[in-house]
C-alpha positions as semicolon CSV with decimal commas, in nm:
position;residue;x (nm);y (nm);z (nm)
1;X;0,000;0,000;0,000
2;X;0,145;0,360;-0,091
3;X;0,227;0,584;0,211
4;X;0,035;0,916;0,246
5;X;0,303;1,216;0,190
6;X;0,039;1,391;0,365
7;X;0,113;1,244;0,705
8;X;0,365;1,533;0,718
9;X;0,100;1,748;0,807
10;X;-0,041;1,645;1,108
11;X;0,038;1,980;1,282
12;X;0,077;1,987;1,682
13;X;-0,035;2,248;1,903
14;X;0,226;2,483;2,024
15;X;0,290;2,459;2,418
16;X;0,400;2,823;2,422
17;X;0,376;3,137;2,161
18;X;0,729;3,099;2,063
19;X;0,761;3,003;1,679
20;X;0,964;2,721;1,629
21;X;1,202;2,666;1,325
22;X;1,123;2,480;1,048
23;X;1,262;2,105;0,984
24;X;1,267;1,884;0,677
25;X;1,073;1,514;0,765
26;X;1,157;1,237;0,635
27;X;0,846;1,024;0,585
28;X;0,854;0,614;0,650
29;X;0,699;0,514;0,301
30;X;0,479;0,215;0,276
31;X;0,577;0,115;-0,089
32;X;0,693;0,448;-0,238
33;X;1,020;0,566;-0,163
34;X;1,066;0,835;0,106
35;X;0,926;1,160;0,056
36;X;1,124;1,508;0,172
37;X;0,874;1,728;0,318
38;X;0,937;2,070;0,489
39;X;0,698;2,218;0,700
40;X;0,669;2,518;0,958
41;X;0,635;2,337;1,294
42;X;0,735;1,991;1,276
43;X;1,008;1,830;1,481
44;X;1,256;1,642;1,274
45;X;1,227;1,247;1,294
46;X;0,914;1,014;1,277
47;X;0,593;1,181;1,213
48;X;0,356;1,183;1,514
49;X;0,208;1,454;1,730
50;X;0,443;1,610;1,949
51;X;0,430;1,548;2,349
52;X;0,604;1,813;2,575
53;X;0,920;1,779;2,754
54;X;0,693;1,849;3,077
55;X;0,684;1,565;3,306
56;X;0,312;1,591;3,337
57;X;0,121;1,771;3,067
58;X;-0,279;1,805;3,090
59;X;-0,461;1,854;2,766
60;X;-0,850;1,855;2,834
61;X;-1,015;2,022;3,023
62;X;-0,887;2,359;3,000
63;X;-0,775;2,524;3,381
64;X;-1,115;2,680;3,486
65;X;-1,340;2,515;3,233
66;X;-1,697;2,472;3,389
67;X;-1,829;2,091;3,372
68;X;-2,151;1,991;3,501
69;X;-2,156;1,660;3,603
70;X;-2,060;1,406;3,860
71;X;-1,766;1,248;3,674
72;X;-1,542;1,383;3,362
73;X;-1,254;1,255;3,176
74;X;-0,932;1,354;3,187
75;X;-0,688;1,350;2,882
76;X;-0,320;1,478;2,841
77;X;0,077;1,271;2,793
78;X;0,331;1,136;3,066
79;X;0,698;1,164;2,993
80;X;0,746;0,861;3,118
81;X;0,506;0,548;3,008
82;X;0,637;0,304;3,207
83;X;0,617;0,500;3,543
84;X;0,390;0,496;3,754
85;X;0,083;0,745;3,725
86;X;-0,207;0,863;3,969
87;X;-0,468;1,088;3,933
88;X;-0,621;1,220;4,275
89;X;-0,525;0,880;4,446
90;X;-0,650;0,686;4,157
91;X;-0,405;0,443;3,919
92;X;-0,407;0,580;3,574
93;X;-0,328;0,363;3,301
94;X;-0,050;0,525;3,028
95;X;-0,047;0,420;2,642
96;X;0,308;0,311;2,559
97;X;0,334;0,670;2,396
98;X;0,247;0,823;2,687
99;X;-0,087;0,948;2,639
100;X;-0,381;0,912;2,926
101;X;-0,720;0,896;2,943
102;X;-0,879;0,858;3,265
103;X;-1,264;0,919;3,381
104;X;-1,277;1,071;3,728
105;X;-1,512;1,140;3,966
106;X;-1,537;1,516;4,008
107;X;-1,703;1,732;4,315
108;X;-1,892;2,125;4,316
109;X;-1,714;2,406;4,331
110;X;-1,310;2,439;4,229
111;X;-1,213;2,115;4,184
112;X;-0,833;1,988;4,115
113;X;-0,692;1,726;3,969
114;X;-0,400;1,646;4,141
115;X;-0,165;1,433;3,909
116;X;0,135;1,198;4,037
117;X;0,424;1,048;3,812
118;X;0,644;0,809;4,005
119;X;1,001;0,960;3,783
120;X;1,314;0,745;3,892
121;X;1,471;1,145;3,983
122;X;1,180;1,199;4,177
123;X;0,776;1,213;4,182
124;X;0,647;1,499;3,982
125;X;0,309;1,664;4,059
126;X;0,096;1,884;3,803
127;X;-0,228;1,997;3,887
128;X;-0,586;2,118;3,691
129;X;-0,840;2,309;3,837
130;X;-1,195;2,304;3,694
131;X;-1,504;2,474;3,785
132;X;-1,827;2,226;3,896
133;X;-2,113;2,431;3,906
134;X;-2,327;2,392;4,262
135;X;-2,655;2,205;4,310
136;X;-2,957;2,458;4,344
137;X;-2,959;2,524;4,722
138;X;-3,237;2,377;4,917
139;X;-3,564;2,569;4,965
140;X;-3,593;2,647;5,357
141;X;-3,934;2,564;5,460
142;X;-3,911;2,775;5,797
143;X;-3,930;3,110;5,592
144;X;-4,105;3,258;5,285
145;X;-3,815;3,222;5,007
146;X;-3,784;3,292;4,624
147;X;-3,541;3,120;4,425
148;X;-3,417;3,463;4,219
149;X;-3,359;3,258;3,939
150;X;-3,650;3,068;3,874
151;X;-3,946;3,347;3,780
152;X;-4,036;3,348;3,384
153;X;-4,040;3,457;3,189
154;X;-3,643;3,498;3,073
155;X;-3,684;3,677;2,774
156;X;-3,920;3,997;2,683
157;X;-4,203;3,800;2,483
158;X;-4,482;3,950;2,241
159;X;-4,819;3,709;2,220
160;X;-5,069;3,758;1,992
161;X;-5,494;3,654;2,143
162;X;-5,460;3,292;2,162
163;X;-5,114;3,254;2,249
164;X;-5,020;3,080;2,607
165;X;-4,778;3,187;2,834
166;X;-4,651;2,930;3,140
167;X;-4,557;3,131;3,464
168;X;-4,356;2,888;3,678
169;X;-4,173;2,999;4,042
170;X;-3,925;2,814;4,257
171;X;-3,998;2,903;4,614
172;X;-4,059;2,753;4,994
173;X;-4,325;2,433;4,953
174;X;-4,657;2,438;5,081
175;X;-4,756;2,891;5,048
176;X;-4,993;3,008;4,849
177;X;-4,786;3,158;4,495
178;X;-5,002;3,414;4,238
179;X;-4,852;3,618;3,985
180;X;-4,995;3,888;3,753
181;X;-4,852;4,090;3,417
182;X;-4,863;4,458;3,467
183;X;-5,218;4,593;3,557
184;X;-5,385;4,178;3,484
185;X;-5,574;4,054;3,774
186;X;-5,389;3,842;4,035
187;X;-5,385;3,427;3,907
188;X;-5,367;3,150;4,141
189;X;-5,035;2,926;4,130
190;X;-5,035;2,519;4,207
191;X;-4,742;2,337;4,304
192;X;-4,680;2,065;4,129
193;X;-4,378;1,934;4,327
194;X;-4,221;2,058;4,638
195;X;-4,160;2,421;4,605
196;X;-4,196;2,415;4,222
197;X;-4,504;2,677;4,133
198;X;-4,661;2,716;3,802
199;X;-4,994;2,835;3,592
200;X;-5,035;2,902;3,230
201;X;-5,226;3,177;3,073
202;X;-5,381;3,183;2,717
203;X;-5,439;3,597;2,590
204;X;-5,804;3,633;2,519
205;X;-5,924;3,767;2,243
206;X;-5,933;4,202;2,246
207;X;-5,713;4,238;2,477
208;X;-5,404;4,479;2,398
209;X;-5,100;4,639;2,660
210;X;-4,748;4,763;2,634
211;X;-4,501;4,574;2,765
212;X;-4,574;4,468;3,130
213;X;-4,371;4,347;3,445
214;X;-4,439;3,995;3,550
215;X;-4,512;4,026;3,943
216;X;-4,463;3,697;4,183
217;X;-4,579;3,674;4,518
218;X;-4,555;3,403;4,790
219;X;-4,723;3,436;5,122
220;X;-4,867;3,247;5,443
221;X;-5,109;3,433;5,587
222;X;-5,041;3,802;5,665
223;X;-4,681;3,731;5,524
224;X;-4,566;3,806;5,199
225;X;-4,276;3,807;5,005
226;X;-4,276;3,925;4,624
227;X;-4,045;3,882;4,327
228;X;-3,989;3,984;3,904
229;X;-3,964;3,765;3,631
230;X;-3,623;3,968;3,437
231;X;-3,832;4,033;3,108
232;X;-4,176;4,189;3,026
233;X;-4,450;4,049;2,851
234;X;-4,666;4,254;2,607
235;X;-4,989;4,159;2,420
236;X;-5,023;4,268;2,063
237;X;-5,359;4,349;1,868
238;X;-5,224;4,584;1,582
239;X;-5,159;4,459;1,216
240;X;-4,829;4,211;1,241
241;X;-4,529;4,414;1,083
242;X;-4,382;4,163;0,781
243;X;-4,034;4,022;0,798
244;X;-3,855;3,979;0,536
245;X;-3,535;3,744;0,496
246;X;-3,157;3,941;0,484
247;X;-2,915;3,802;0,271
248;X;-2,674;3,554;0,382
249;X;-2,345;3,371;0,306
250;X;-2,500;3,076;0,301
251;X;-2,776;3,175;0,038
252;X;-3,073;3,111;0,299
253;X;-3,168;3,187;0,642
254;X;-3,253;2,935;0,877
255;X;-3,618;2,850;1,028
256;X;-3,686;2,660;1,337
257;X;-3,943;2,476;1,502
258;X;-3,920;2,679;1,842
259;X;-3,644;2,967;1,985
260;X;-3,353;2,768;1,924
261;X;-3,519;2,462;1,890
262;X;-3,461;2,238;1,560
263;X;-3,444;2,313;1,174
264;X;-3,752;2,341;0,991
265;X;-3,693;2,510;0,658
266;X;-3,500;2,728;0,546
267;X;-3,640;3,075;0,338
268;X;-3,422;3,232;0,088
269;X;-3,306;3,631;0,091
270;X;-3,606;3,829;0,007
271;X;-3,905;3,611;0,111
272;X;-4,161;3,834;0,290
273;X;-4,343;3,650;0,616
274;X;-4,577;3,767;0,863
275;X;-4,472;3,803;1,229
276;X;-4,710;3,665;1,478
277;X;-4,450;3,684;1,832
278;X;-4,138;3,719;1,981
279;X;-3,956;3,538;2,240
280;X;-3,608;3,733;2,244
281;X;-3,425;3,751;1,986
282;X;-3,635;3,495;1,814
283;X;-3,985;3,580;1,609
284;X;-4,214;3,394;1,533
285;X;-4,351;3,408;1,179
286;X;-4,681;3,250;1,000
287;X;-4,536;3,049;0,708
288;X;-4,876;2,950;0,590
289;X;-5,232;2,907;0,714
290;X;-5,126;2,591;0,983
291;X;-4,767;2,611;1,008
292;X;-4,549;2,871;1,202
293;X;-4,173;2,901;1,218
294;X;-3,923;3,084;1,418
295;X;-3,667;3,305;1,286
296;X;-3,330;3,484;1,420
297;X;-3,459;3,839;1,410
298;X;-3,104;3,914;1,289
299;X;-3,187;3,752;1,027
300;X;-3,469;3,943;0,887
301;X;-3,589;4,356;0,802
302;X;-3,911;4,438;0,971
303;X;-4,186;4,639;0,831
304;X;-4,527;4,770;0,879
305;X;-4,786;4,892;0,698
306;X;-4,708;4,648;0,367
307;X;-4,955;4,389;0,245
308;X;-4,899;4,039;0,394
309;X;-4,728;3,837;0,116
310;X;-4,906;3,606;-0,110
311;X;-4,758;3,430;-0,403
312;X;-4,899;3,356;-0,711
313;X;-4,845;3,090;-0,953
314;X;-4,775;3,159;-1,279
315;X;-4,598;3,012;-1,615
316;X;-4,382;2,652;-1,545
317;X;-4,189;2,484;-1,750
318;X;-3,919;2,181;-1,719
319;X;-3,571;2,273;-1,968
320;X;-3,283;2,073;-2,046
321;X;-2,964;2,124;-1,772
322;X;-2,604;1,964;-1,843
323;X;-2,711;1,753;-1,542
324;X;-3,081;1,628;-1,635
325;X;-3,333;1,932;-1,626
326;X;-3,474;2,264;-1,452
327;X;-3,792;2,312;-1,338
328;X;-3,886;2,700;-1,338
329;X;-4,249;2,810;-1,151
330;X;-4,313;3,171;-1,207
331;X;-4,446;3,383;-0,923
332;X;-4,556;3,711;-0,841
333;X;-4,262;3,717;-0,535
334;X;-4,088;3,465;-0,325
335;X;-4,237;3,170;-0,132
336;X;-4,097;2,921;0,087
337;X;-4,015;2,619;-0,017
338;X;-4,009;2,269;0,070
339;X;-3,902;1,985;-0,170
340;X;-3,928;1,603;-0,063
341;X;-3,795;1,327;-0,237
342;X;-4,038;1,011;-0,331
343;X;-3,944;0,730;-0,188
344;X;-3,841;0,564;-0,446
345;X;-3,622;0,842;-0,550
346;X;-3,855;0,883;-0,895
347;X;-3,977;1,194;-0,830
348;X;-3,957;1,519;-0,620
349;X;-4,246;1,720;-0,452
350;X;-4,238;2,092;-0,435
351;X;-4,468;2,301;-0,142
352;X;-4,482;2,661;-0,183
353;X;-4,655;2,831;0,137
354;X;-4,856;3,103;0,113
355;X;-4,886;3,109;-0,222
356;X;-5,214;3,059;-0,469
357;X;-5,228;2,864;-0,761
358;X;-5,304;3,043;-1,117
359;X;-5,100;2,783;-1,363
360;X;-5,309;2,606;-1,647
361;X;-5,038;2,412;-1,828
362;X;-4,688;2,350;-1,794
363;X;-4,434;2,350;-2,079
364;X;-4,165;2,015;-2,078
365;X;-3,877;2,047;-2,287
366;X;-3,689;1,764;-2,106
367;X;-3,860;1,461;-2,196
368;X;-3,600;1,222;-2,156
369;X;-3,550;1,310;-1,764
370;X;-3,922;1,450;-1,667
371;X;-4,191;1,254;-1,751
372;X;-4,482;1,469;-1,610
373;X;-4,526;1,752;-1,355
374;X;-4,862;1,800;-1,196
375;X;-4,993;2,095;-0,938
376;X;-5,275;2,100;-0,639
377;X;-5,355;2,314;-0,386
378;X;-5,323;2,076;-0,085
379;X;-5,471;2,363;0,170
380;X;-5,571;2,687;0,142
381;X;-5,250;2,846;0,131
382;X;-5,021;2,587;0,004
383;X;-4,956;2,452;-0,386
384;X;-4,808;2,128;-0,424
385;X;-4,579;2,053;-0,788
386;X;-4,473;1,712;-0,823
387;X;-4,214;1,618;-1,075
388;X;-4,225;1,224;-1,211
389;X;-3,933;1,130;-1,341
390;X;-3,883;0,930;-1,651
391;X;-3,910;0,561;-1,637
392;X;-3,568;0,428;-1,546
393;X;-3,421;0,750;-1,397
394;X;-3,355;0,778;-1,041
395;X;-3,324;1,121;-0,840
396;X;-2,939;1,238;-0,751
397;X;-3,001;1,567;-0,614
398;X;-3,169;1,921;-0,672
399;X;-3,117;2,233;-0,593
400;X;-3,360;2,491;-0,523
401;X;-3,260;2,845;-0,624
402;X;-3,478;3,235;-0,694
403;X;-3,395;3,434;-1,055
404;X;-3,613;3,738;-0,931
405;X;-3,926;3,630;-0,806
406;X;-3,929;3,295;-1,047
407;X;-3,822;2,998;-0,852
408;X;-3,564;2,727;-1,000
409;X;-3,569;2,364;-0,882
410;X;-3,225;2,204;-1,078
411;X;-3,301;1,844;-1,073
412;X;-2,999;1,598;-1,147
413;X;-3,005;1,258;-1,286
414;X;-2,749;1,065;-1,203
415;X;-2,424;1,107;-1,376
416;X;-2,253;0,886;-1,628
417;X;-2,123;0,590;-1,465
418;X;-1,862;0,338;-1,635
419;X;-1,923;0,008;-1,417
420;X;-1,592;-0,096;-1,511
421;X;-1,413;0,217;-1,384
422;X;-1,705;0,332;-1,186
423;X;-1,502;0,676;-1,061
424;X;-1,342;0,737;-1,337
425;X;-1,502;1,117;-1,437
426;X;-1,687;1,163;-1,135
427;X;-1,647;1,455;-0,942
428;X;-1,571;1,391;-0,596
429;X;-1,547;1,695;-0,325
430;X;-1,368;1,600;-0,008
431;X;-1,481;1,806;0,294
432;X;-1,161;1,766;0,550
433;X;-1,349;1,947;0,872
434;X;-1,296;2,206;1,070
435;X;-1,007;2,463;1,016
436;X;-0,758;2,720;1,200
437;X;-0,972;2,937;1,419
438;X;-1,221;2,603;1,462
439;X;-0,963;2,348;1,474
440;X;-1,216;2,083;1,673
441;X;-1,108;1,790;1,884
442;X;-0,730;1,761;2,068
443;X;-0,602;1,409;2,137
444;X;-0,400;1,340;2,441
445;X;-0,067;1,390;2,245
446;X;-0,186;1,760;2,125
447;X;-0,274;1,625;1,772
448;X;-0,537;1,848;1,641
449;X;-0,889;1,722;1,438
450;X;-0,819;1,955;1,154
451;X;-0,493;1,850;1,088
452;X;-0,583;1,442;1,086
453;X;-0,883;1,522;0,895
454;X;-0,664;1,692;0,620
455;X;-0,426;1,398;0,610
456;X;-0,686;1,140;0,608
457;X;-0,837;1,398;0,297
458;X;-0,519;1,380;0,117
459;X;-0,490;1,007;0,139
460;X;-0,862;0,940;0,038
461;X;-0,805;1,188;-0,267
462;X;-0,480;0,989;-0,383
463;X;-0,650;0,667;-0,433
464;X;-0,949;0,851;-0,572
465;X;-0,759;0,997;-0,842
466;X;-0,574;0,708;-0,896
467;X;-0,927;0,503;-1,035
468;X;-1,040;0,826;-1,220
469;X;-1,233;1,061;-1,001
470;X;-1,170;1,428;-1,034
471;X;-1,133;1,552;-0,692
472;X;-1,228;1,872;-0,505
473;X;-1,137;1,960;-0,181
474;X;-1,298;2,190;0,036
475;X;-0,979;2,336;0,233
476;X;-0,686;2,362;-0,060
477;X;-0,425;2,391;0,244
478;X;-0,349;2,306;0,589
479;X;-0,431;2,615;0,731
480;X;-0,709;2,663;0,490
481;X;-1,001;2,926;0,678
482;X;-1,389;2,812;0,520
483;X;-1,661;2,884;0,701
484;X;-1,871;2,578;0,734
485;X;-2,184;2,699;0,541
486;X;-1,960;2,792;0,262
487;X;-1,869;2,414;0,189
488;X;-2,213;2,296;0,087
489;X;-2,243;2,599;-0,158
490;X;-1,853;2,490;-0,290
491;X;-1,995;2,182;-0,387
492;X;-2,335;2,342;-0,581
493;X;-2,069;2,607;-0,768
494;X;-1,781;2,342;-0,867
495;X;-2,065;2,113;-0,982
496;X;-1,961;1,786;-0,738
497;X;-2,140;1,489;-0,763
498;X;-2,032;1,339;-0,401
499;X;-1,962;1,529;-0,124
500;X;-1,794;1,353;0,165
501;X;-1,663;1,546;0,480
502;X;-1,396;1,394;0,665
503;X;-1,405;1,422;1,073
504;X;-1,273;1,245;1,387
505;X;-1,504;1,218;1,709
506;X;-1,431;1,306;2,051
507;X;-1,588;1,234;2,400
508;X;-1,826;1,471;2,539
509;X;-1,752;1,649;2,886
510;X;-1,869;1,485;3,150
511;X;-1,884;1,120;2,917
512;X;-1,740;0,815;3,065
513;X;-1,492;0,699;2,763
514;X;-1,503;0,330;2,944
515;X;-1,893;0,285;2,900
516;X;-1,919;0,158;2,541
517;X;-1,695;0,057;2,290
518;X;-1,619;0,392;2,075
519;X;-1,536;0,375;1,692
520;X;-1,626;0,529;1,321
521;X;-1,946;0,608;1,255
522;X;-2,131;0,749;0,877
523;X;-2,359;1,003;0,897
524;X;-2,656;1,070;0,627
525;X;-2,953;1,315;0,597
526;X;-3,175;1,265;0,260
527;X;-3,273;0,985;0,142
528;X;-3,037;1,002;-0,161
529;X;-2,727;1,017;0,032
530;X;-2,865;0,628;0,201
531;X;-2,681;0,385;0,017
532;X;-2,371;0,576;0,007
533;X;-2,377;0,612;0,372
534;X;-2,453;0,242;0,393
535;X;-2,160;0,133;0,159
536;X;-1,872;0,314;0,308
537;X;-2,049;0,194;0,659
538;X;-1,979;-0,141;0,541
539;X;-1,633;-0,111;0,361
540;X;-1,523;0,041;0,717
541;X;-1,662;-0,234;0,922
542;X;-1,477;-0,495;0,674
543;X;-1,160;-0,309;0,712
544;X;-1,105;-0,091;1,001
545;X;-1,047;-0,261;1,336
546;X;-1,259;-0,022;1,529
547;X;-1,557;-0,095;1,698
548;X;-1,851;0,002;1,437
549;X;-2,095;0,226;1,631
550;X;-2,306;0,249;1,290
551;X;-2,458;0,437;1,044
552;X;-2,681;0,765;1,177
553;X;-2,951;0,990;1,018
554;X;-2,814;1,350;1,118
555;X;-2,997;1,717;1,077
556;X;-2,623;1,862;0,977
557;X;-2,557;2,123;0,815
558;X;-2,320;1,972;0,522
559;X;-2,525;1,649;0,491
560;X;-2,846;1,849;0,459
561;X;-2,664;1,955;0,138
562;X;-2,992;1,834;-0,139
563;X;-2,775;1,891;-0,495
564;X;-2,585;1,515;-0,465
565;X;-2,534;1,215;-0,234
566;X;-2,378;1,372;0,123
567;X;-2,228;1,210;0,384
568;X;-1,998;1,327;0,729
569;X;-1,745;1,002;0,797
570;X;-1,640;1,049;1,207
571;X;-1,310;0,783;1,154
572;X;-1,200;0,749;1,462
573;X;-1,219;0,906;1,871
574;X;-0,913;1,128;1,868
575;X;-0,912;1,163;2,259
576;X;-0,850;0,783;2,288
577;X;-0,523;0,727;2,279
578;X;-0,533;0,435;2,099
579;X;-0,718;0,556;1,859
580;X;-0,496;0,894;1,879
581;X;-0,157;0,668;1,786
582;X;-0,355;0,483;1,489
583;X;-0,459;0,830;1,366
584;X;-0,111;0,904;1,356
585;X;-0,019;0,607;1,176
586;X;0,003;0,709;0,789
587;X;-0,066;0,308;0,689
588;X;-0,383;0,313;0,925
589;X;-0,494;0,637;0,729
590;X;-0,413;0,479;0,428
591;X;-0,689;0,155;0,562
592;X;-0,926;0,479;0,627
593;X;-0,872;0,582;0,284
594;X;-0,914;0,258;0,105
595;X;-1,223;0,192;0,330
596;X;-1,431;0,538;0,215
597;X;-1,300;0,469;-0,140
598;X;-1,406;0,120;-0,145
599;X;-1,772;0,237;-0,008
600;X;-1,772;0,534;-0,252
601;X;-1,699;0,274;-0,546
602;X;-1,916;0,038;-0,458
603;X;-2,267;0,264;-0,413
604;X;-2,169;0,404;-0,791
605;X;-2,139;0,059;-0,902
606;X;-2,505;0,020;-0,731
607;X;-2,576;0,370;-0,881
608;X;-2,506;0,283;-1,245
609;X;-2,698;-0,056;-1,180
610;X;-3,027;0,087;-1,116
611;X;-2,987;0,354;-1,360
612;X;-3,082;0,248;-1,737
């Protein structure tokens, strides 16, 4: 197997700000002969991430990071393997590199670990202080007592008649609790546990105020105590002011289900939409008759006194694309969108909300990739176009795009596919994740996520281009800066018909590492992007002597990507260090590699199969 000349650039955090000079490596081929590399940073010798002179040297958590939990791990690198190592008492077991993982129990307040290394000159001690936050203190029950932190709500709100509100209190069990907005009459609170208080309140119909104080009060008998929520509440009766959707790097802004809740769709620049509410820096907006979104109000212009939108149908035709055929739906200004695949990937359904249907016939110029494309009003307020494919053609990818007020829906057919040479042609963009100022994960040796997922990149795109692919990477360097909603669009502009984004996985604070096996995973989101997903999920659980912790449907942002088959590979758990020294072998990258190529090959040879 050839060796990876880009194992040269697994780059290793600094320990201190001083610049260090730069040294030629010499890298241990596989099959090819040696390759001379020079790169800023690098000590000469052996490839591998650097581990500090220090006796002792922690790597995660950070001094002073806040964890909130009753256990954490610890990770960092011993000088000395083969001594021995405690952590707060507690044996610690070393990989022969030196690197450490341990999983500790932790305690509130400042808590240190207190780290032993039995040297033969001596023990050394390091220590790492992190921050555990306290348990809420315990309501007295021999006084009247607010918790100051518990009245709602949190954030100044704006309802709408027919909107609910939920008042909720944290206070001494078993008083009476009311609370009131501004001028409103005095409601009644129940306790539903010990000392936790709440009521909801729905605004009726004609009634209107400014922005109000929420009041609390607790009391027993002629005792009282009384407390604020920190934000207002006002009730709104006047015409809704219109938002309308700012333009973004990404090309769209995103909508969500609930103040930072999940994704629901996602409008383009220009798209007009009523709001109905506010919750902070979150409104709410009517996309259509029976469906409401939440917007960043960042994100949009607001206006008043301007007609609430209402899109109108007009000319639609299908035309011939290099890639299979465009769908263009004329419209008297923007709507927002949703497309769905069928399931059996032969055919694509396009809602437009708040929009009105006025089309009578539909032009198709593209025969030979759109069969039909039919219309309905499936509610009041929403039109339905769904494009049938032509027998024998299955659905790559589409992207939906505005030319003025005229919407675009590119649909793709699968590219040509040799099943002899199955890559050979096919344009391949590899996503290595993360970058500079967002470098991700840190093993225990210091070897940073961005730099193994651009050396796992560069050994992937050598065997790709070595069977025929033409391949496009995201990040063209090592120290590369690409903002991460930038990639998907990369892929739309340079016309990719893959796009695979290259990670490694960490632990989560507060995770014990020892509680289940940990190992590569493939990540998916449409229902194109499935059997790609599933056969590099399968090449890597032939090949890679990890545990397989399986394939995963994921609301990400680069595998939400619609125009071609997506998929986010997480190869390994870089703060294992096991997994940290395979990382940073180049022949176990080169096994990564010829895993995700063998999957990649193997769902185009599946591709070109069920494609006539």
């Amino acid at each position: 197997m050839k060796c990876v000349f880009a194992a040269a650039l697994l780059l290793t955090l600094a320990h201190s700000a001083a610049a260090r000079p730069e040294h030629k490596v010499r890298i241990k081929p596989a099959v090819e002969p040696p390759v001379e590399i020079s790169f800023p940073g690098f000590p000469p010798g052996w490839i591998r991430a650097e581990r500090s002179t220090e006796p002792i040297i922690f790597v995660w958590p950070t001094e002073n990071l806040t964890i909130a939990a009753q256990a954490t791990f610890i990770i960092g690198n011993v000088i000395d393997p083969k001594a021995a190592f405690t952590i707060n008492g507690e044996t610690v077991t070393v990989h022969k590199d030196g690197g450490f993982n341990a999983y500790l129990p932790i305690s509130p307040g400042t808590f240190t670990f207190r780290a032993e290394l039995a040297l033969a000159t001596g023990t050394a001690v390091a220590e790492r202080r992190i921050l555990v936050p306290l348990p809420p203190s315990a309501l007295p029950t021999d006084k009247l007592y607010i918790d100051p932190a518990s009245p709602t709500p949190r954030t100044n709100l704006e309802l709408r008649a027919g909107d609910w509100l939920s008042a909720r209190l944290r206070a001494t069990p078993g008083r009476r609790a009311r609370w009131r907005i501004g001028r409103q009459p005095w409601r009644e609170m129940r306790e539903g546990g010990p000392g936790n208080y709440e009521d909801a309140w729905q605004a009726p119909p004609g009634l209107a105020f400014a922005p109000a104080a929420v009041e609390y009060e607790l009391s027993k008998g002629w005792s009282s105590v009384g407390a604020k929520a920190p934000a207002t509440v006002a009730v709104l009766d006047s015409t809704p002011p219109i938002a309308t959707a700012r333009s973004t790097p990404a090309g769209f802004i995103n909508m969500r289900t609930g103040p930072n809740n999940g994704f629901l769709l996602f409008p383009f620049p220009g798209t007009r939409l009523p709001v109905t509410g506010r919750d902070g820096a979150s409104v709410r907006v009517q996309v259509s008759q029976n469906l409401v979104g939440w917007l960043a109000a960042k994100d949009v212009d607001l206006s008043t006194g301007t007609a609430p939108p209402r899109a109108v149908t007009g000319n639609v035709g299908v035309v011939r694309s290099d890639r299979g055929a465009v769908l263009k739906i004329g419209l008297s200004e923007r709507a927002v969108v949703d497309a769905q695949p069928d399931d059996d990937m032969g055919g694509l359904t396009i809602r437009l909300h708040s929009t009105v249907l006025h089309t009578n016939w539909a032009r198709n110029e593209a025969p030979e990739v759109v069969s039909e494309v039919r219309w309905r009003h499936e509610s009041t307020d929403v039109v339905v176009f769904h494009v049938r494919l032509a027998p024998g053609i299955k659905l790559w990818g589409w992207t939906p795009s505005y030319e003025g007020s005229s919407l675009k829906i590119d649909i793709r057919r699968p590219p040509s596919i040799d099943p002899l040479r199955p890559l050979k042609g096919i344009r391949v963009m590899l996503d290595p994740g993360h970058m500079p100022s967002l470098p991700g994960a840190t093993g225990p040796l210091w070897t940073r996520e961005m730099d193994a997922n651009y050396a796992i990149m560069l050994a992937l795109k050598r065997r790709l281009e070595r069977s025929g692919a033409v391949v496009l990477p995201t990040r063209d360097s090592p120290t590369h800066e690409l903002s991460l909603t930038d990639r998907p669009v990369l892929a739309v502009e340079r016309g990719a018909d893959l796009f695979v984004s290259l990670h490694n996985n960490a632990i989560p604070d507060g995770e014990n590492p020892y509680a289940k096996p940990h190992g590569f995973m493939v990540f998916y989101y449409h229902p194109q992007s499935l059997d790609l997903a599933r056969e590099v999920q399968a090449a890597f659980t032939a090949s890679i002597p990890l545990p397989d912790e399986g394939m995963k449907w994921a609301d990400l942002l680069v595998t939400r990507l619609t125009a071609m088959p997506s998929i986010l590979i997480e190869n390994t758990f870089i703060n294992s260090p096991e997994q940290e020294q395979m990382l940073n072998d180049p022949y176990f990258r080169e096994s990564l590699a010829r895993a995700a190529a063998t999957g990649i090959e193997r769902f185009l040879v599946g591709a070109a199969r069920r494609s006539r």
